[in-house]
MARLUMPA-163716 format. One record per atom (N, C-alpha, C): x, y, z. Coordinates in pm, whole numbers, plus 50000, padded with zeros to 5 digits. Each point is the difference from the previous one (the first is absolute). Example, Ala and Ser with C-alpha at 12.3 -4.5 7.8 and 13.67 -1.06 7.14 Angstrom:
<atoms>
513194943150780 499115011950000 500905012050000 499655010549928 500825011950006 499235010950073 
</atoms>
This chain:
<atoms>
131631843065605 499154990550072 498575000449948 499144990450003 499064998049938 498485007750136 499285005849963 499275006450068 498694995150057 499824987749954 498964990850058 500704993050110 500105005750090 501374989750143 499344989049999 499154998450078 499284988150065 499474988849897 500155001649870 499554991049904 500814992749968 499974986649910 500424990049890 500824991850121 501014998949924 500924986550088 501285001450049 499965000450122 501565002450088 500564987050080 501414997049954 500384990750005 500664998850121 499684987950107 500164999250143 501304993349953 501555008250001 501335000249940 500344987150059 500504986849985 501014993250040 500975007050039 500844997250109 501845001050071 501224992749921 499975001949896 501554986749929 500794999050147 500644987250045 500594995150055 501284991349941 501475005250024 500214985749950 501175000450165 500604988050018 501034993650119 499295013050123 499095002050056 498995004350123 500245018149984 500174999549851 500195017649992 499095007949877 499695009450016 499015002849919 501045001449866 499724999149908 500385000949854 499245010449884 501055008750084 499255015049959 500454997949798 500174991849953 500505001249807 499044994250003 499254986050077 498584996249963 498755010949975 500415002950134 499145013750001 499665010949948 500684998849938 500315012949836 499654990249916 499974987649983 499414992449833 498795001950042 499354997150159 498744998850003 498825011150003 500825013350030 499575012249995 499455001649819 501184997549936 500185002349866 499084994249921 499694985750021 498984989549950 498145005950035 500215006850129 499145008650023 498875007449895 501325008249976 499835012449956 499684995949827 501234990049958 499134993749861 498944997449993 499074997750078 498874994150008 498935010650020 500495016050031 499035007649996 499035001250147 501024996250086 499144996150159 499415018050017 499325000150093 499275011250034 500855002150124 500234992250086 500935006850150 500884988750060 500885000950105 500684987350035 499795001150149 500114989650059 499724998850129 500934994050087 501585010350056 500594992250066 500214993550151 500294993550021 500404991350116 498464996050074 499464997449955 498754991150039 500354986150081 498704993250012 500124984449994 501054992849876 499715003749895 500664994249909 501485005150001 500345012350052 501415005250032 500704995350097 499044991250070 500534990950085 500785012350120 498815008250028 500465012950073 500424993750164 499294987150072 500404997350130 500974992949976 501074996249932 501804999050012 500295006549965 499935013749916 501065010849998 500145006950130 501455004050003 500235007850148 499895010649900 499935014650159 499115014349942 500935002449912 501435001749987 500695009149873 500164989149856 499244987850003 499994995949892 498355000149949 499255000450100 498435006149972 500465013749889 500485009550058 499725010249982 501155003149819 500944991850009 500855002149886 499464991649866 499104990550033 499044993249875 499055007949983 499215008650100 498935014049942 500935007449942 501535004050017 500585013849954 500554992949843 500294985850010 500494992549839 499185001449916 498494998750024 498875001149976 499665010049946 500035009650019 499685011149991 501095003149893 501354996950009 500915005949878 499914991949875 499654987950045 499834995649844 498445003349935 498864998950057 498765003849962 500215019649971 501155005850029 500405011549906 498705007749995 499045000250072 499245008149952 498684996749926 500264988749921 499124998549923 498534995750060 500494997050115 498424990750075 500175003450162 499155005650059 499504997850127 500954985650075 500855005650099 500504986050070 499245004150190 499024992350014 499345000250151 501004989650094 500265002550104 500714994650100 499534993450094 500154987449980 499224993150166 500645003350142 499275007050076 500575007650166 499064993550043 499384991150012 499054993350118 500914992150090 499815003250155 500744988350112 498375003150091 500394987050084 499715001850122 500175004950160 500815010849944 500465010150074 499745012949932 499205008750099 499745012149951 501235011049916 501384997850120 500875004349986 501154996549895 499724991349980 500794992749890 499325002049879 498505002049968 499595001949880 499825015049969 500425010350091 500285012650031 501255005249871 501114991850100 501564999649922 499584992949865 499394989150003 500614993049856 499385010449879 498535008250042 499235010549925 501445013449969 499995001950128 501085010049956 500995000449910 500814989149993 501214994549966 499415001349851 499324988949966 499554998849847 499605011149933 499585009250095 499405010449932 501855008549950 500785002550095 500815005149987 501054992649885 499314984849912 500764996549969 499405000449844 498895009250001 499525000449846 498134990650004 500014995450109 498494996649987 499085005549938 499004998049915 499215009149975 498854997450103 500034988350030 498485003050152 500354981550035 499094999350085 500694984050060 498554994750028 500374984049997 499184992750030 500154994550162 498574999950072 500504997250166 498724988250028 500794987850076 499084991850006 499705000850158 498664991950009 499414999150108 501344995550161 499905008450071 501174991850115 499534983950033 500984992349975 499944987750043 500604989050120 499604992850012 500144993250140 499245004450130 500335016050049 499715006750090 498045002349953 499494998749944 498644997549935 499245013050097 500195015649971 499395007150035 498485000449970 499375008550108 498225001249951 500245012249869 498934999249966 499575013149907 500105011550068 500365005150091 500155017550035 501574996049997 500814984650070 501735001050004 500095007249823 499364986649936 500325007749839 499785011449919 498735010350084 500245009049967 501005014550028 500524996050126 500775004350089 501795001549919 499744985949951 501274991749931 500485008649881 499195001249914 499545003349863 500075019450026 499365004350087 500095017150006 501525001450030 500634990750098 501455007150057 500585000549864 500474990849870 500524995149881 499245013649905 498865000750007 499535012449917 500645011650075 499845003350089 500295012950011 501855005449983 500204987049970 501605002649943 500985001949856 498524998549928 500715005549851 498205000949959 500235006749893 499085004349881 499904991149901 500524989849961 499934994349905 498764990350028 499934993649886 498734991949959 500204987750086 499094994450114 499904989650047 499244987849986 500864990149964 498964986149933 499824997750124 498584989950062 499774995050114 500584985249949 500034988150084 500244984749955 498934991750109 499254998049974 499104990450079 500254984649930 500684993450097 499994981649930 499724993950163 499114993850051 499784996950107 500784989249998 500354992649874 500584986550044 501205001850032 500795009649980 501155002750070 500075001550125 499135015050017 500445006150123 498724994550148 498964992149927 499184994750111 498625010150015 500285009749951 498765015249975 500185007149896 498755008049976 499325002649916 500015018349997 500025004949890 499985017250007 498555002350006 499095003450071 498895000149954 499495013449925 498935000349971 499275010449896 500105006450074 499685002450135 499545016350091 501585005150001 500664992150032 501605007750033 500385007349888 499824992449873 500604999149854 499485016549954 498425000950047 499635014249989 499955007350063 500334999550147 500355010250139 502045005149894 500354991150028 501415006349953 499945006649820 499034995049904 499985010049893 499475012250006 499005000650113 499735014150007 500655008450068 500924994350108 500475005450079 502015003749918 500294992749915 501344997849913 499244999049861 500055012949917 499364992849888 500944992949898 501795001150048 500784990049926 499544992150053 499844993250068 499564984050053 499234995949888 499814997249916 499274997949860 499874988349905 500714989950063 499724989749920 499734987550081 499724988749976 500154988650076 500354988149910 500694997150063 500534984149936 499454985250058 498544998949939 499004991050075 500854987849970 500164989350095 500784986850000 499254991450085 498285006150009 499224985350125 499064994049912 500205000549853 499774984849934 498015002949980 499645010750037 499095001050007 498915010849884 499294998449943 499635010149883 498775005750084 499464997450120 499055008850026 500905012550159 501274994849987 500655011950085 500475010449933 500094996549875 500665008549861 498465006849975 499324993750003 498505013749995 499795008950062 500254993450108 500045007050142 500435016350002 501634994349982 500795012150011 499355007649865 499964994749907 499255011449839 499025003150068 499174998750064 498755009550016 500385009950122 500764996050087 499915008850150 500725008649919 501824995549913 500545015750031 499705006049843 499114995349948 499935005049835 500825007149919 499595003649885 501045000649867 501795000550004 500205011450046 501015001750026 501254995250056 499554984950146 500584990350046 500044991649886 501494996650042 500314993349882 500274982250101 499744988249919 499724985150033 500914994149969 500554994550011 500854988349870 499934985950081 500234992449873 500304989250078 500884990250053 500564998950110 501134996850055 499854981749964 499414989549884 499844988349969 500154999849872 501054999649944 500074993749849 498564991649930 499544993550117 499234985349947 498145005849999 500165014750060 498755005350039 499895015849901 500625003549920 500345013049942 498755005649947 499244987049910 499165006049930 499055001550065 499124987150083 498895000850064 500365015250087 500675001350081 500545012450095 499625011849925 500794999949863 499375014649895 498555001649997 499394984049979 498685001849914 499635005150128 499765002650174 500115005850119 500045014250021 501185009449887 500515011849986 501064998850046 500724993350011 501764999250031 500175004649910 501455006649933 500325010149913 501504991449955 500234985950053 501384996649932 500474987650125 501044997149999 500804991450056 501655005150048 500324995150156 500985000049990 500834983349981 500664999249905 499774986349974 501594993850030 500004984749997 501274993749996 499914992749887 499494996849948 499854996849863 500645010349878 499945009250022 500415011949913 501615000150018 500874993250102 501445000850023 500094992349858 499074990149972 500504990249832 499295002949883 499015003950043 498735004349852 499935009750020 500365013449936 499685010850009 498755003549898 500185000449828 499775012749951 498284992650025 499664985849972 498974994250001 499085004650088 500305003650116 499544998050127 499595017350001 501325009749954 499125011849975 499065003049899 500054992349892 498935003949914 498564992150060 499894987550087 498904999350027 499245008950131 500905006550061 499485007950113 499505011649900 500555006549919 499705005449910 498595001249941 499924986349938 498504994149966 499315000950069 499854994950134 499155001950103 499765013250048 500905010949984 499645012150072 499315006349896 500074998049842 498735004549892 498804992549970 500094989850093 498704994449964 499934986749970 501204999349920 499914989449876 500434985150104 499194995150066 500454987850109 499824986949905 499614999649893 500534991149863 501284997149968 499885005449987 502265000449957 500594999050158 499735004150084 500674998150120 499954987150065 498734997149995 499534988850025 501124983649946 500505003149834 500574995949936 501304996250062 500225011050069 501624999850023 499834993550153 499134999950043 499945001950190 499894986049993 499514990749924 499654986750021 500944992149907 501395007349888 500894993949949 501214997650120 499985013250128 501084995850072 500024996750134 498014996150047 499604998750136 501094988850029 500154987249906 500604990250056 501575003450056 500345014349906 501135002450127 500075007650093 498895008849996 499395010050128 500254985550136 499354989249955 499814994250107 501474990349980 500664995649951 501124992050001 501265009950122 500065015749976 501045004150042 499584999250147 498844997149998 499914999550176 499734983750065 500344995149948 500324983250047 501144998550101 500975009550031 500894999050134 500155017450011 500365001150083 500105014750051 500275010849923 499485006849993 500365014249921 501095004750061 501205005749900 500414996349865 500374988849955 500904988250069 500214989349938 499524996249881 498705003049917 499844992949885 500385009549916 499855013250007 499765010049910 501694999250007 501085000250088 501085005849974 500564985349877 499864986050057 500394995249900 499005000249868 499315005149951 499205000249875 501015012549963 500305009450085 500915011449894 501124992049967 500504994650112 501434995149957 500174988449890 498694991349971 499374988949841 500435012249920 499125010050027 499915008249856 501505006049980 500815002750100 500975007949921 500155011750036 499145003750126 500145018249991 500685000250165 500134990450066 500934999650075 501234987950016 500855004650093 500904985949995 499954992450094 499445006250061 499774987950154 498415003850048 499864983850068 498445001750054 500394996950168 500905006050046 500544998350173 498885008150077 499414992650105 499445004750080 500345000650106 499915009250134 500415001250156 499084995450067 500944985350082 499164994250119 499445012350086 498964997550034 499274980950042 499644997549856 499665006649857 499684997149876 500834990349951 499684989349959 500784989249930 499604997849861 500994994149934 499655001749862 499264991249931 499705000849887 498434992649956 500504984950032 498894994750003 500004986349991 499914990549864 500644990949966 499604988149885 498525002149922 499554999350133 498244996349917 499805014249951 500115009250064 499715011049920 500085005349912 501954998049965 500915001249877 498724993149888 499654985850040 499484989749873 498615008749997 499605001850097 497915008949953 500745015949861 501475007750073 499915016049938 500464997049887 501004989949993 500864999049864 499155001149859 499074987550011 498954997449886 499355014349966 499545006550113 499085009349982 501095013149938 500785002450036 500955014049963 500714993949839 499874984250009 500764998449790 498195003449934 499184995850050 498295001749933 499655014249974 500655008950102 499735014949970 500445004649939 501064994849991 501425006449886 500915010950073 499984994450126 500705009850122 501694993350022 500394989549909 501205000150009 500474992149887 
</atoms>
């Protein structure tokens, strides 16, 4: 495993689906396609894992697939965030017992706790494994926000609690957190479409959905950016903004799963209602753009 954890680019994993079942042989091309590409870590059952339709023993058997095909070679983090204390208790446990190397936990949603519920939330989940804990703040999901005081009440208090996966669109909350919990907290950025500005901030990388189709590109410009060189990064960040922003024209995953399935590295782009599958107009905006990249 590579010893810089919290750096370069970790890929927020697509779920292959095909007839409403996960398609664990996709899942091994897409692990595999990964790993050609030189990814730094993988990130399963997220948003993009389409983690709220898996039931728990198929949550937990795409972290353990996960984990056997990435063999070692790369860090696989586990998404255990619910809105239930108790449920993100088990799903921590489980993953861990299933080869996790540390998990990603998002803000509880719907139930829209204050800042002491979330810190409350966040200690019960720490004090149940040792491993490395990504935070997930995306307000547009869950309706709230992780704020800075919690973010550093629970790193000092958990010093795995250690990373955050900023997703509120914002480059002066990404300062924020770089100055309160300094060097050592590690940033990333939970926006494909925001990676670099976020770095030029001190974010240290991306967890990205973009990276399920562009890999090696996408690590060599996080790359660039973490030596300096925001020239060359720059290069690459503004050759594939137009699909940073294309894959999110209908719901995440919907675009990204059919752009794998254009390219070839999966066989089906099936998504689980309420997710419906892309639309016409969209097909006509990604198509042009994925033959222009040379992505299929």
């Amino acid at each position: 495993m590579k010893t810089n954890q919290f750096s370069g680019v970790f890929t927020a994993l697509a779920t292959p689906m095909r007839d409403n079942a996960v398609a664990y042989d996709d899942l091994e091309a897409l692990v595999a396609h990964q790993l050609a590409g030189n990814i730094d870590a993988l990130v399963s059952v997220g948003t993009t894992g389409e983690s709220p339709t898996l039931n728990s023993s198929e949550h937990i058997e795409v972290i353990r697939s996960t984990v056997a095909a990435a063999a070692g070679k790369v860090p696989v983090y586990a998404g255990t965030g619910s809105n239930s204390t108790d449920e993100a208790i088990s799903l921590t446990k489980n993953a861990e017992a299933a080869g996790a190397d540390g998990f990603l936990v998002v803000a509880p949603y719907y139930n829209k706790p204050s800042q002491e519920g979330l810190f409350l939330h966040f200690s019960k989940i720490a004090e149940v494994t040792e491993k490395p804990i990504i935070l997930y703040s995306i307000p547009s999901r869950c309706g709230i926000e992780i704020s800075v005081d919690v973010t550093a009440r629970l790193y000092e208090k958990y010093p795995h609690v250690c990373c955050m996966k900023a997703a509120e669109g914002s480059c002066e909350k990404v300062t924020e957190y770089v100055r309160a919990l300094g060097p050592d907290y590690a940033v990333m950025s939970g926006d494909d479409g925001l990676t670099l500005p976020f770095m030029s901030c001190g974010a240290t990388g991306v967890i990205s959905v973009a990276s399920n189709l562009v890999v090696s590109p996408l690590v060599e410009m996080v790359k660039a950016a973490n030596a300096g060189d925001y020239t060359s990064a720059r290069q690459t960040f503004l050759k594939y903004f137009p699909l940073f922003k294309a894959i999110f024209l209908e719901p995440n995953p919907v675009p990204i799963k059919y752009a794998l399935k254009q390219a070839g590295i999966i066989q089906s782009d099936d998504v689980r209602l309420p997710l419906s599958p892309l639309t016409a107009a969209t097909k006509a905006k990604l198509d042009p753009l994925l033959a222009e990249l040379g992505l299929v």
